[in-house]
N, C-alpha and C positions, 0 to 999 in steps of 0.2 A: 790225256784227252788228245785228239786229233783229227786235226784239220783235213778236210778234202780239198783237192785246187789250189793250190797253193802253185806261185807264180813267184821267179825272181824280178826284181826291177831297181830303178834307180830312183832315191827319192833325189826332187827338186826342190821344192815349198812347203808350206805351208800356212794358206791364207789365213786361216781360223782355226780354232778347235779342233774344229771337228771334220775338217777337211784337206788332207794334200797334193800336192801333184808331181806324179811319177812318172817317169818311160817305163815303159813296157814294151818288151820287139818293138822299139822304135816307134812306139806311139803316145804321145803325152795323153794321160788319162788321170782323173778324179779319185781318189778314193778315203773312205773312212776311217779317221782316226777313231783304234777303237781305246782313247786314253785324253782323258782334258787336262792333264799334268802338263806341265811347260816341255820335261823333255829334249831340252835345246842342247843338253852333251850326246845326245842319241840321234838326232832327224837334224842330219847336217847333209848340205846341198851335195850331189854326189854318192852319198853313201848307201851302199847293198844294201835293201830291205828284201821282202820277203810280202808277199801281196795274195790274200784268197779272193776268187772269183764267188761272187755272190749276188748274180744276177736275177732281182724278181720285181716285178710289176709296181709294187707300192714304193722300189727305194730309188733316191736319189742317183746313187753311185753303184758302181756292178760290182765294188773293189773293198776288201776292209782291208786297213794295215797291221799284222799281223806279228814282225819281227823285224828286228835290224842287225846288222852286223857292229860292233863296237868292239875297235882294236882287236879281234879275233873271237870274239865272246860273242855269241848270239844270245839278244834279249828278246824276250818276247814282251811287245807293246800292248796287248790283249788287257785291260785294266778287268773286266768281269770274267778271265779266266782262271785267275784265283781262289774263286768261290768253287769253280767245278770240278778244280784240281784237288782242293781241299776237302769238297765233298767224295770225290773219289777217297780220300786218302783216309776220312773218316770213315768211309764205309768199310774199307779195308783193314780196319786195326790199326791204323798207322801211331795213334794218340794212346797206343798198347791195351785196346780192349774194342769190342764190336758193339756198337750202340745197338739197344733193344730199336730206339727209337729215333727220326731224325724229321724234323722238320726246317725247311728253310724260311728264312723272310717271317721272325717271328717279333711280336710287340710284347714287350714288356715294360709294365712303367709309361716313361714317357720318349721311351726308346726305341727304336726296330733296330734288331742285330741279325746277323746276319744267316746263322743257324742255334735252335733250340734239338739238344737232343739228350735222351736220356740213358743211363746205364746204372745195371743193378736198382732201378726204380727212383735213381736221384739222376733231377733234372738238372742241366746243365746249359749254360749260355756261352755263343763263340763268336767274336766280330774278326773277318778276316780282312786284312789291307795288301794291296797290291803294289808291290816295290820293285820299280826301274831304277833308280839311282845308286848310280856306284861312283866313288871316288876312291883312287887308290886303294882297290880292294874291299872297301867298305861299304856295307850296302846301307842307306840310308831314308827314312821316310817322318814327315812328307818333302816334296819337294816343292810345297808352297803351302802356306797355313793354312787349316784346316780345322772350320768352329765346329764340320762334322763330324770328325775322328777326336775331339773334347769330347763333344758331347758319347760318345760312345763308351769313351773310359769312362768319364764319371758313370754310366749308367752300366758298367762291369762292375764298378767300384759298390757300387748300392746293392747290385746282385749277391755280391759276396757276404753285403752286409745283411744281407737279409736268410743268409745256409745255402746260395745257389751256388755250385762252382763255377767259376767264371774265366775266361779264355780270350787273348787276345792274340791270332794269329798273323806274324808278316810272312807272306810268300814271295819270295825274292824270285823274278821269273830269269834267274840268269843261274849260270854254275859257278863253283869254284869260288866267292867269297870270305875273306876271312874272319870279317864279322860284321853284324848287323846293332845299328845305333839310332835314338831318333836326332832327328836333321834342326841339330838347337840353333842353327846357323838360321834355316827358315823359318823355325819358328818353338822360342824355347818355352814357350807354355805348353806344348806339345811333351818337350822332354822332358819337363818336371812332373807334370800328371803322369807320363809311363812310368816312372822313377816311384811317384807316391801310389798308384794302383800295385805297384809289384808288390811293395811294403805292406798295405795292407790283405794280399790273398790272391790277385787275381792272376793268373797263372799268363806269363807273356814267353812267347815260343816263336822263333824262326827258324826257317826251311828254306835251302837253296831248291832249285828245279833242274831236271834234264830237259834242255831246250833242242829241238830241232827245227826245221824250216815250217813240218807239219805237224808237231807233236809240244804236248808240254806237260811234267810227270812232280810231281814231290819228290825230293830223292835225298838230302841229307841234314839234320840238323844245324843251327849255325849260332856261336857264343855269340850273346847279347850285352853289348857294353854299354852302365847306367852312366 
């Protein structure tokens, strides 16, 4: 996928959420975090980001934040870019076959995941998660507990039990990791459910990316440690 506008700058802050404050050519400006993750080994005072212009009538801010620079490694901060990188990569074969059929933002149960698609005529279930964090090489999710990413495996976990195949995607938006784990440190309910969904069927799979300033691609497998 990529980005148009795309602008270097310098982060400074950030107040809230959903908002920081950067120079730009020497002009302090607003812009949109687009990631509600803490983030705090990434968005430190000073350091290179990477900022698209996204100026129009109904939004707040002209600016979304896009990317950071960490220790040499560019991450991309984009938390809903993973859904459209993955969509790309599913439409491409990536998962080694071409889905007949793909639908996003599908309910099942008492669930919404995050794509429903079929091949060879059996339906298939995928929730993809968005992973910034890295320590010492290891890429890690979540980076604060998460009763919605529970609720998600338990309701892969049911899919499975019921003949759907079932998929739990992390997309590490950085490169070059040497493996991807979940974060028992933040939260170990989290890593005993990925640990007991493997066991029972449901297929858990990460991908580092090719990050650029205006780009962001699927690009390599990465071993998953239970």
């Amino acid at each position: 996928m990529i980005y148009p506008d795309i602008q270097k700058a310098i982060f400074l802050d950030r107040p809230n959420r959903f908002v920081a404050h950067v120079q730009l050519d020497g002009r302090l400006v607003s812009c949109h975090v687009k990631n509600t993750g803490r983030c705090r080994e990434l968005l430190i005072p000073g350091g290179e980001i990477y900022v698209q212009h996204r100026e129009q009538p109904a939004r707040k801010t002209a600016y979304d934040l896009i990317a950071v620079q960490k220790k040499g490694r560019l991450v991309n901060l984009d938390s809903a870019a993973s859904n459209r990188v993955f969509h790309e990569f599913l439409t491409s074969g990536g998962l080694g076959f071409q889905p007949e059929r793909i639908h996003p933002e599908y309910r099942h149960g008492d669930s919404r995941f995050d794509f429903y698609f079929e091949h060879g005529g059996v339906p298939r279930m995928a929730e993809v998660k968005s992973v910034t964090l890295e320590e010492d090489g290891i890429a890690r999710f979540p980076d604060a507990p998460t009763l919605r990413g529970l609720k998600h495996l338990n309701g892969l976990r049911q899919c499975v039990r019921e003949g759907i195949p079932a998929y739990i995607i992390f997309v590490i938006q950085m490169d070059s990791v040497q493996a991807f784990e979940a974060n028992r440190v933040a939260q170990p309910a989290f890593a005993d459910a990925l640990r007991a969904v493997k066991q029972d069927g449901v297929q858990v799979l990460a991908y580092d990316c090719h990050v650029t300033p205006d780009s962001l691609d699927i690009a390599n497998p990465v071993p998953i440690r239970y």
